[in-house]
VEXVOVO-527006 format. One record per atom (N, C-alpha, C): residue number from 0; residue in three letters; atom name; x, z, y. Coordinates in Angstrom, 3 decimals. Layout:
REM VEXVOVO-527006
+-----+------+------+----------+----------+----------+
! seq ! type ! atom !     east !       up !    north !
+-----+------+------+----------+----------+----------+
! NUM !  ALA !   CA !        X !        Z !        Y !
...
+-----+------+------+----------+----------+----------+
//
This chain:
REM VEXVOVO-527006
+-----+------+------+----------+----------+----------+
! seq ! type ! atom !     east !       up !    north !
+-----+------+------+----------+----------+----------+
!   0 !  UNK !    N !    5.382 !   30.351 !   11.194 !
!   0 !  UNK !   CA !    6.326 !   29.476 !   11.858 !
!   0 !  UNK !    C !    7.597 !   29.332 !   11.041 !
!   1 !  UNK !    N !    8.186 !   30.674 !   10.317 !
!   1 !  UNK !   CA !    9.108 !   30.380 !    9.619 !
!   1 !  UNK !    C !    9.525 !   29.378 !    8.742 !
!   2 !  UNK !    N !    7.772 !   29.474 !    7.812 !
!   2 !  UNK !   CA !    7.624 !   28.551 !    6.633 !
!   2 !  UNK !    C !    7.919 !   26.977 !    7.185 !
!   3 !  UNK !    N !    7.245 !   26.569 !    8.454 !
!   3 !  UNK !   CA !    7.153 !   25.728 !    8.618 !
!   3 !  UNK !    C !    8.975 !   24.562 !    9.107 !
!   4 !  UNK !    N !    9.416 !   25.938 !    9.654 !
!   4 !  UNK !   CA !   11.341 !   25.425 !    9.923 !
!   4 !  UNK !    C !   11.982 !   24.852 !    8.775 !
!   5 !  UNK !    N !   11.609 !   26.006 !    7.807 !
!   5 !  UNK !   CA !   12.247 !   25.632 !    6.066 !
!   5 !  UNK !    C !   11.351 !   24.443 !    5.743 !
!   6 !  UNK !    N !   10.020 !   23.938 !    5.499 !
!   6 !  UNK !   CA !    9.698 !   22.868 !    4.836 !
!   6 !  UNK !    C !   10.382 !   21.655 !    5.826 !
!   7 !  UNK !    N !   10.957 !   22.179 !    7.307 !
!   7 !  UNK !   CA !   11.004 !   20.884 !    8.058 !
!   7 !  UNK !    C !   12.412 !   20.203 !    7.963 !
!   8 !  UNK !    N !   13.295 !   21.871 !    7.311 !
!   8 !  UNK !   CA !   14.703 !   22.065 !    7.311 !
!   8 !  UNK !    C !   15.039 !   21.021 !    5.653 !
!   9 !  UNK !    N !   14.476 !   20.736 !    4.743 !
!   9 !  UNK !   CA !   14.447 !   20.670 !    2.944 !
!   9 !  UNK !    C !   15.013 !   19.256 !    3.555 !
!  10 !  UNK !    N !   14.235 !   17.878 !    3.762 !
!  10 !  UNK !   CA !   14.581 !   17.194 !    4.132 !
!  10 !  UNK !    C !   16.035 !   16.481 !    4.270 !
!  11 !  UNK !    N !   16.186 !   17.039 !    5.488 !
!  11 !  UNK !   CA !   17.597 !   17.098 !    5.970 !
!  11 !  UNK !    C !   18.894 !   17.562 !    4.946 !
!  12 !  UNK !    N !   18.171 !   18.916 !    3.876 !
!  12 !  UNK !   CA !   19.004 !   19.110 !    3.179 !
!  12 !  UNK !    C !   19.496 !   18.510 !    2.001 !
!  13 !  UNK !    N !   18.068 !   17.987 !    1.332 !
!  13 !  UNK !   CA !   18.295 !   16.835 !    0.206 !
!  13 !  UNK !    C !   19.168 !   15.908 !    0.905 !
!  14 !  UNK !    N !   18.924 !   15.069 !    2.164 !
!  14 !  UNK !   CA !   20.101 !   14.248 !    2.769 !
!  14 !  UNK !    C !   21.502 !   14.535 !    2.470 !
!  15 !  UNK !    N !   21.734 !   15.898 !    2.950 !
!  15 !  UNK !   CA !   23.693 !   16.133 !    2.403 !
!  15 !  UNK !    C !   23.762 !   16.242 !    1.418 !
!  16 !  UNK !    N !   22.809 !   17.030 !    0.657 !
!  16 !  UNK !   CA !   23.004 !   16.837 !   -0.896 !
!  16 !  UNK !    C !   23.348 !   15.607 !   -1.130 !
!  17 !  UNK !    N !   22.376 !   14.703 !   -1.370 !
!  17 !  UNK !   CA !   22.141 !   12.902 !   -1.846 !
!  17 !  UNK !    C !   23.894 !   12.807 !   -1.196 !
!  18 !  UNK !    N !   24.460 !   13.026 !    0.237 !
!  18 !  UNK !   CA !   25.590 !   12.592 !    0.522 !
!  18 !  UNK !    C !   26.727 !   13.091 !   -0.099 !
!  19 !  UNK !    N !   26.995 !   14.440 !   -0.673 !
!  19 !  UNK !   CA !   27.953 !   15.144 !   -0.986 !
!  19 !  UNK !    C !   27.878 !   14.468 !   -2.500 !
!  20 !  UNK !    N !   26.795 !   14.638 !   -2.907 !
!  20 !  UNK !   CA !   27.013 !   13.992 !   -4.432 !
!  20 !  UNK !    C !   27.202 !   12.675 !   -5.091 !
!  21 !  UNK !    N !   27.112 !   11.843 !   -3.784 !
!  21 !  UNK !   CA !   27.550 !   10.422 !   -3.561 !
!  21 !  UNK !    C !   28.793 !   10.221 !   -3.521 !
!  22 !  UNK !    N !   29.444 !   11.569 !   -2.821 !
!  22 !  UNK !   CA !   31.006 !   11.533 !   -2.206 !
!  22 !  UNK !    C !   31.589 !   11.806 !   -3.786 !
!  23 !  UNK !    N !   30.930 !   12.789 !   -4.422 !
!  23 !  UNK !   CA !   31.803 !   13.301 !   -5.311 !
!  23 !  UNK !    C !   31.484 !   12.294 !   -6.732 !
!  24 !  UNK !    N !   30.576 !   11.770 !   -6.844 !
!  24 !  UNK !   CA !   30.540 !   10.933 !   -8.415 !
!  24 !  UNK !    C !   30.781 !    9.359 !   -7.803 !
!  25 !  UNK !    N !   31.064 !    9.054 !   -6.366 !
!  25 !  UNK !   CA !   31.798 !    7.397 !   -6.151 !
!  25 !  UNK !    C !   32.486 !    6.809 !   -7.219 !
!  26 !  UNK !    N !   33.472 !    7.540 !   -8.199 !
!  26 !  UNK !   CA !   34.192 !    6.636 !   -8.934 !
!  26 !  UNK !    C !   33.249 !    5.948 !  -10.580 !
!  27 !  UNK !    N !   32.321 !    7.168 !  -10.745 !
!  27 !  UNK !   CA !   31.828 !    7.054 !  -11.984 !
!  27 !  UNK !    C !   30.271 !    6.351 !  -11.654 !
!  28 !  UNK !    N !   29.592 !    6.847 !  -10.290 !
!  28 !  UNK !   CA !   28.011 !    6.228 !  -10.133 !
!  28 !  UNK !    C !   28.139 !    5.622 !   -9.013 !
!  29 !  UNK !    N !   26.897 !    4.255 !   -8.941 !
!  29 !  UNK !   CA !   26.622 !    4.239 !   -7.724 !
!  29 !  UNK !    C !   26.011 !    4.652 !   -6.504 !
!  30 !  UNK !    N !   25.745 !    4.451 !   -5.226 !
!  30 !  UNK !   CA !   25.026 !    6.095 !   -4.341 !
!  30 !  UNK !    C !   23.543 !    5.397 !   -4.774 !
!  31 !  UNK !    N !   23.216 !    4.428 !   -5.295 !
!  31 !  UNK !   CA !   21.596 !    4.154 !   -5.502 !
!  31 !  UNK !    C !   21.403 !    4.919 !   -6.809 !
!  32 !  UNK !    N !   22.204 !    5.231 !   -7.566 !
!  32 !  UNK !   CA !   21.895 !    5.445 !   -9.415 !
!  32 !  UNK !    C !   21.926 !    7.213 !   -8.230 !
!  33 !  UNK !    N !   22.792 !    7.465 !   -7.599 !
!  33 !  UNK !   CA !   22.902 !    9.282 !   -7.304 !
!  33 !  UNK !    C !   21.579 !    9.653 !   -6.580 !
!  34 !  UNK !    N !   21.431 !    8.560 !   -5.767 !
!  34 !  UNK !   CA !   20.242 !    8.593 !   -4.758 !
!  34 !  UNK !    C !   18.658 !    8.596 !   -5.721 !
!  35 !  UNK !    N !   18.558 !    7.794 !   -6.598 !
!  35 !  UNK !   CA !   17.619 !    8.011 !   -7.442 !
!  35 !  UNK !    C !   17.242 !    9.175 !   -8.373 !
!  36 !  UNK !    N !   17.984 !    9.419 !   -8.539 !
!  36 !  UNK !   CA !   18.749 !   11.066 !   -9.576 !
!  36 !  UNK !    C !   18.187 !   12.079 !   -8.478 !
!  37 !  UNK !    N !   19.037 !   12.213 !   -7.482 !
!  37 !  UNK !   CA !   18.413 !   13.377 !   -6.480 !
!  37 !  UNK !    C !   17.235 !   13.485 !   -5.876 !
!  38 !  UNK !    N !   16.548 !   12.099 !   -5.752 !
!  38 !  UNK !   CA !   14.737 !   11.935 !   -5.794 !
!  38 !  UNK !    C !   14.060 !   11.996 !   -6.648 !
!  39 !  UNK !    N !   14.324 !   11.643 !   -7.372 !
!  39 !  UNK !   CA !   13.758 !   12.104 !   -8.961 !
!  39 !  UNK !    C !   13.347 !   13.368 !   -9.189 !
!  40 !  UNK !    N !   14.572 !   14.068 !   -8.970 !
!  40 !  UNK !   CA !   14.738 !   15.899 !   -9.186 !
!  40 !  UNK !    C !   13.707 !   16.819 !   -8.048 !
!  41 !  UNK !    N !   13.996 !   15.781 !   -6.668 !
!  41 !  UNK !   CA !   13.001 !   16.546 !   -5.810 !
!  41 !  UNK !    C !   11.789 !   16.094 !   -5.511 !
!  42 !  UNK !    N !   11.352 !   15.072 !   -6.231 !
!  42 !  UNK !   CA !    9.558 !   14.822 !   -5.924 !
!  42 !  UNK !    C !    8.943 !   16.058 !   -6.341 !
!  43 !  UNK !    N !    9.533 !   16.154 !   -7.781 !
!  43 !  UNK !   CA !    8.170 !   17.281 !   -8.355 !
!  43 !  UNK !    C !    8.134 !   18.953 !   -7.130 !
!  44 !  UNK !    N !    9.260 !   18.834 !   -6.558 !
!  44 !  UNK !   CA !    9.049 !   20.127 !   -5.638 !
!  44 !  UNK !    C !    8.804 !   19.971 !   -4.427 !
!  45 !  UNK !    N !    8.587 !   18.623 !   -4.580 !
!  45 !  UNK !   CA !    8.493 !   18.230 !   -2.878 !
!  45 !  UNK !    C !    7.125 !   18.825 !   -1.949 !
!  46 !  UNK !    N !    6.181 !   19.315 !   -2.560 !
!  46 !  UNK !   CA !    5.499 !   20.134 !   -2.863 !
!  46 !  UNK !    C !    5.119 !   21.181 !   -2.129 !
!  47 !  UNK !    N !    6.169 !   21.915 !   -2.447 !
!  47 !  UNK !   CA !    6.462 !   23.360 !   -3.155 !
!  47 !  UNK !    C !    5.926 !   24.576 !   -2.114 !
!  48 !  UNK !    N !    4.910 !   25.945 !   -2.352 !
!  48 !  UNK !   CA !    4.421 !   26.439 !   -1.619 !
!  48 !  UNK !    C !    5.481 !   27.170 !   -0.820 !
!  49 !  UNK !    N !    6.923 !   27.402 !   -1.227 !
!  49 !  UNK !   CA !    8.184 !   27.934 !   -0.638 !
!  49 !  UNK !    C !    9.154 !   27.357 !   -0.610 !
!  50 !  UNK !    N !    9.568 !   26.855 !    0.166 !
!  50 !  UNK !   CA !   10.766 !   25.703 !   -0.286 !
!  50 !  UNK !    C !   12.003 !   26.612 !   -0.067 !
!  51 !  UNK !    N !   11.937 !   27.535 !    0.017 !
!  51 !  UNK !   CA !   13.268 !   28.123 !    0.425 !
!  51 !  UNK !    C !   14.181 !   27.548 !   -0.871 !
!  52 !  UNK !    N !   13.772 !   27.419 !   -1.584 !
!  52 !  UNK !   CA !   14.856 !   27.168 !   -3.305 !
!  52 !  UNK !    C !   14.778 !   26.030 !   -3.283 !
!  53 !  UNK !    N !   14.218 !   25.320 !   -2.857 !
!  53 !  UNK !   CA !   13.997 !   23.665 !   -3.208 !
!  53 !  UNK !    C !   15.460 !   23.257 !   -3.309 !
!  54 !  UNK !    N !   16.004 !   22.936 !   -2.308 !
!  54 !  UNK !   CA !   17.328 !   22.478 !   -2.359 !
!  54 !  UNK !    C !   18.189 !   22.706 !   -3.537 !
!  55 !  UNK !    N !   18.539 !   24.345 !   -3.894 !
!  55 !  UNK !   CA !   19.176 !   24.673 !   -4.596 !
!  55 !  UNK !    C !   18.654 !   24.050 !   -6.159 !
!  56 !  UNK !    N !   17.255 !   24.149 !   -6.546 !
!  56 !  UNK !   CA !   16.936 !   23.561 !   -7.628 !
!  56 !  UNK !    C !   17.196 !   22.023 !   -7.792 !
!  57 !  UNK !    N !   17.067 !   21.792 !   -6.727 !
!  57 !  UNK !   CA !   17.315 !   19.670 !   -6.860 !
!  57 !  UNK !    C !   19.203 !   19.416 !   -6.893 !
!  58 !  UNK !    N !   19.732 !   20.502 !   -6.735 !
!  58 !  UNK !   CA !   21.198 !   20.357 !   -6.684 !
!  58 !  UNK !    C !   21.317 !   20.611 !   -8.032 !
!  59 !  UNK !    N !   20.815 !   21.854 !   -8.641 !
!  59 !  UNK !   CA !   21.174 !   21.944 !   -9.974 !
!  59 !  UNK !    C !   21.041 !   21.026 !  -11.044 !
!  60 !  UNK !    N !   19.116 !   20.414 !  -10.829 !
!  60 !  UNK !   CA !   18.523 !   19.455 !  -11.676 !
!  60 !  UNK !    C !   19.759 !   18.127 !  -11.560 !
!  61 !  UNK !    N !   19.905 !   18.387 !  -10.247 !
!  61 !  UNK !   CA !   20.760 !   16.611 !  -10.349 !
!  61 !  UNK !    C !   21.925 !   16.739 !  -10.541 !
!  62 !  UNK !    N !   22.627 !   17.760 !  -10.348 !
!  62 !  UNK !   CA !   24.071 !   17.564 !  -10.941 !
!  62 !  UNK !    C !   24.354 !   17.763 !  -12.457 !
!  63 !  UNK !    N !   23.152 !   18.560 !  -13.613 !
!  63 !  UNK !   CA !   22.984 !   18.215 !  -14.940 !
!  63 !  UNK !    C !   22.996 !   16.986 !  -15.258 !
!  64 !  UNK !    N !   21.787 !   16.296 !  -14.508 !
!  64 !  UNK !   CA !   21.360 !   15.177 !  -14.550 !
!  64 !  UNK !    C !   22.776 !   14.079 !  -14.607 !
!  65 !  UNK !    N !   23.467 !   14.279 !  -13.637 !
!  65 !  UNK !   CA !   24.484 !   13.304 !  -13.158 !
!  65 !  UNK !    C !   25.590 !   13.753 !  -14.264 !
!  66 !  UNK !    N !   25.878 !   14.659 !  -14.769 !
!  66 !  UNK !   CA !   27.103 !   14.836 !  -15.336 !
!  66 !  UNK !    C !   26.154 !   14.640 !  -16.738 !
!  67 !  UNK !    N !   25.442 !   14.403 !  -17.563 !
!  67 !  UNK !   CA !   24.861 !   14.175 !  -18.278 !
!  67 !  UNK !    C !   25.076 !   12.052 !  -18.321 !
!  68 !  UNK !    N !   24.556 !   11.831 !  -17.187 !
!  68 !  UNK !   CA !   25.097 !   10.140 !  -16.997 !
!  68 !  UNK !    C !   26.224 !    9.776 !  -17.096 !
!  69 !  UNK !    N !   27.345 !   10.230 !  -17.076 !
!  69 !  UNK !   CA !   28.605 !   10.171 !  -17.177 !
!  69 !  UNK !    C !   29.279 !   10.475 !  -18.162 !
!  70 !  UNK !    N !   28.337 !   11.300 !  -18.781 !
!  70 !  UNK !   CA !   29.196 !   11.511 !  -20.615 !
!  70 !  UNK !    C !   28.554 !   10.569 !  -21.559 !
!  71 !  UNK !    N !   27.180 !   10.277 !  -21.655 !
!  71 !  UNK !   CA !   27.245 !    9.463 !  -22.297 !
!  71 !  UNK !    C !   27.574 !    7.686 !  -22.303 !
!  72 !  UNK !    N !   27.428 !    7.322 !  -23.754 !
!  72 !  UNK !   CA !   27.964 !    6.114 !  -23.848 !
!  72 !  UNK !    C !   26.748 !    5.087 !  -23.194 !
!  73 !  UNK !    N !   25.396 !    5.643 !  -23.310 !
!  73 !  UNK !   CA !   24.576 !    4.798 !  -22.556 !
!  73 !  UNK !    C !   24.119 !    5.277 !  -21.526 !
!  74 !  UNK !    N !   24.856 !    5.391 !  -20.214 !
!  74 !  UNK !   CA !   24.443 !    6.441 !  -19.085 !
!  74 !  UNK !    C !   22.689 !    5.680 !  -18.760 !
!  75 !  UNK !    N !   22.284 !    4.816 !  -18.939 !
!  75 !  UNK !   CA !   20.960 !    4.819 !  -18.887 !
!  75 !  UNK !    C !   19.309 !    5.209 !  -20.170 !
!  76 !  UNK !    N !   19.836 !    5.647 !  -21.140 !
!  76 !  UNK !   CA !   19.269 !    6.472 !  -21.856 !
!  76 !  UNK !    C !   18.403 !    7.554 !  -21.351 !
!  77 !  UNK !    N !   19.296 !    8.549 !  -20.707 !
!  77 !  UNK !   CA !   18.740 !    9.568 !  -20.040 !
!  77 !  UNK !    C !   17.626 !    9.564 !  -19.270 !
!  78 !  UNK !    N !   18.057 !    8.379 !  -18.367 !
!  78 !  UNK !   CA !   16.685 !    7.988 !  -17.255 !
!  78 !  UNK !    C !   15.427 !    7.840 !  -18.133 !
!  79 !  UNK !    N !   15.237 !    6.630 !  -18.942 !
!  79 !  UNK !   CA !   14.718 !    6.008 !  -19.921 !
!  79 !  UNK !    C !   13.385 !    6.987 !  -20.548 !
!  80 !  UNK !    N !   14.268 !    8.361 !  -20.805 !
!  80 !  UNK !   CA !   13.885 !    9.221 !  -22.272 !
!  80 !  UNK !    C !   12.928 !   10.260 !  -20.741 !
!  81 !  UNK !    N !   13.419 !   10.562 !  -19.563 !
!  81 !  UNK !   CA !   12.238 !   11.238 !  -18.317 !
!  81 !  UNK !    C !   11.622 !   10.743 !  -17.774 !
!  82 !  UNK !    N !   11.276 !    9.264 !  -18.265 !
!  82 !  UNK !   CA !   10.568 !    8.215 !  -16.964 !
!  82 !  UNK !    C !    9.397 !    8.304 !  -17.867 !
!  83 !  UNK !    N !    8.307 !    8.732 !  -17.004 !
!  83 !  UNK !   CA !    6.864 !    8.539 !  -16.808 !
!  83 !  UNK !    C !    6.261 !    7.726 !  -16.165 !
!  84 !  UNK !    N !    4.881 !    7.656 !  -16.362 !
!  84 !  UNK !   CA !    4.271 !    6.434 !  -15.869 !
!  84 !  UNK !    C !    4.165 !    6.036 !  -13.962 !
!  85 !  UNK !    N !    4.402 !    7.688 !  -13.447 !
!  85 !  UNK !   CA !    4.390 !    7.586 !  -12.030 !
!  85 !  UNK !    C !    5.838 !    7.263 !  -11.513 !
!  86 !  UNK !    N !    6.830 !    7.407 !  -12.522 !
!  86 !  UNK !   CA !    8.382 !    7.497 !  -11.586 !
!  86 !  UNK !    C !    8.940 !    6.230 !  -12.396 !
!  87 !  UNK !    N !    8.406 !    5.429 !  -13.050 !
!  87 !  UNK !   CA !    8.669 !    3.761 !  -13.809 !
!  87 !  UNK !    C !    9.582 !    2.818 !  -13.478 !
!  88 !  UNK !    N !    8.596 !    2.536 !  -11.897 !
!  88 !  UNK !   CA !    9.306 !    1.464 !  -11.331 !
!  88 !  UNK !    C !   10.883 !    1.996 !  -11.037 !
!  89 !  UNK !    N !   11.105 !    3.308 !   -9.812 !
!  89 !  UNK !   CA !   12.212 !    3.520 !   -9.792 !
!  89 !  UNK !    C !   13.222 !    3.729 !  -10.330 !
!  90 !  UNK !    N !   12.703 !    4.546 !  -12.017 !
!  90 !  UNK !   CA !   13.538 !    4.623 !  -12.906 !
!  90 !  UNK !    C !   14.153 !    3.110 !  -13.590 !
!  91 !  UNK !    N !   13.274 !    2.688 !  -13.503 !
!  91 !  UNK !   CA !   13.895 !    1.318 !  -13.885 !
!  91 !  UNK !    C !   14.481 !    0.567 !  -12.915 !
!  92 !  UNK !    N !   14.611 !    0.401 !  -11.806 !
!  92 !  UNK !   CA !   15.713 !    0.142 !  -11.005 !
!  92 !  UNK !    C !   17.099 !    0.798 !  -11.076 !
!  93 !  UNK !    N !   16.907 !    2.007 !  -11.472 !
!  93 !  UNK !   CA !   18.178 !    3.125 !  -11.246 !
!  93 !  UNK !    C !   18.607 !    2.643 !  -12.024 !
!  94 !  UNK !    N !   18.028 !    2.734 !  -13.751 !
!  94 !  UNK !   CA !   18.867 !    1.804 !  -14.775 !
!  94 !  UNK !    C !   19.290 !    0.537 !  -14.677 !
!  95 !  UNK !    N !   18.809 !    0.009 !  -14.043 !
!  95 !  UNK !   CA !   19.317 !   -1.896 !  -13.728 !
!  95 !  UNK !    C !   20.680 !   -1.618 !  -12.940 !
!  96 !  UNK !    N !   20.238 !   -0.925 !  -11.858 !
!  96 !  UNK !   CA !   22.090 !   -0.539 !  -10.987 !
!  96 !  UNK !    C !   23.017 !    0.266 !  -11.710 !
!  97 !  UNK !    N !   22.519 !    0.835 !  -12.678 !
!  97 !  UNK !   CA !   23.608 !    1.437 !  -13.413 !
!  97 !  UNK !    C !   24.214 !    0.409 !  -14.703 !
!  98 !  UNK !    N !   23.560 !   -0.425 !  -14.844 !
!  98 !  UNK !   CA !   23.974 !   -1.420 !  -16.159 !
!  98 !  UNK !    C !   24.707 !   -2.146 !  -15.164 !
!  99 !  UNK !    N !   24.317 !   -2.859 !  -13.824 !
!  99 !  UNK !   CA !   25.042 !   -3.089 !  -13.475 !
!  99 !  UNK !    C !   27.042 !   -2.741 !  -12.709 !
! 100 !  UNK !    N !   26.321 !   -1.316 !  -12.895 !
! 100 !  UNK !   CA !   27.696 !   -0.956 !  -12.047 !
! 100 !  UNK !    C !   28.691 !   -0.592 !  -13.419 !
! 101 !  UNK !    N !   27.878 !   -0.298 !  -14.499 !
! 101 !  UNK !   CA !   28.652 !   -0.833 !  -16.033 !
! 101 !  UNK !    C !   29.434 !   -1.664 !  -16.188 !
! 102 !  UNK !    N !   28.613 !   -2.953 !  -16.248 !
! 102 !  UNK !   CA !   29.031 !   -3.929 !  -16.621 !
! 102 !  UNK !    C !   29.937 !   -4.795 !  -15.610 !
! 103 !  UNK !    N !   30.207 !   -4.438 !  -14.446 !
! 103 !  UNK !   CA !   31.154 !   -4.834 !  -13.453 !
! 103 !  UNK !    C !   32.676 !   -4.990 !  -13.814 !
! 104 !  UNK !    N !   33.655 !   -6.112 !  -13.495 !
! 104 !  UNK !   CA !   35.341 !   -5.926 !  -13.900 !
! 104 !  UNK !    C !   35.532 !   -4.801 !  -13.072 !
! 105 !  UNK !    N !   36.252 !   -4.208 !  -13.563 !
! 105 !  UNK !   CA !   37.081 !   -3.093 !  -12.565 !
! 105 !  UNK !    C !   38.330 !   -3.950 !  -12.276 !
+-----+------+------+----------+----------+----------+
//
């Protein structure tokens, strides 16, 4: 029964994650480029025979991830260079909203 609270609890938690890290990179990403980033990180564990860590690993993966988008000069590179044939389409959306939120006047 335990197991089953925690796989029901992960969910919910990627949610504040996806929200807190939306709150905190607003000036530099958009919440679709953060929102993609933090799904990205948690498909492959979505899985997972223990999720007790799940969370904590998709926070870590994505906040590399995200502060990695923000230093470089082509924040869509990164996506580009981890996109496989199953995560394509989305990755290539994430990069389209991020060229776009680039290329926007401030």
């Amino acid at each position: 029964m335990g197991a089953n609270t925690a796989e029901a609890a992960v969910p919910d938690t990627i949610q504040e994650l996806t929200d807190r890290l939306t709150a905190s990179y607003a000036n530099l990403l958009t919440a679709a480029t953060v929102q993609g980033v933090v799904q990205d990180c948690y498909q492959p564990l979505s899985n997972a025979r223990i999720p007790n860590y799940v969370p904590i690993l998709v926070e870590h993966n994505s906040r590399t991830k995200l502060q990695q988008l923000t230093r470089r000069s082509d924040p869509t590179a990164l996506l580009r260079e981890h996109s496989d044939g199953t995560r394509g389409h989305s990755i290539t959306r994430a990069c389209r909203r991020v060229r776009v939120a680039l290329t926007r006047p401030a």
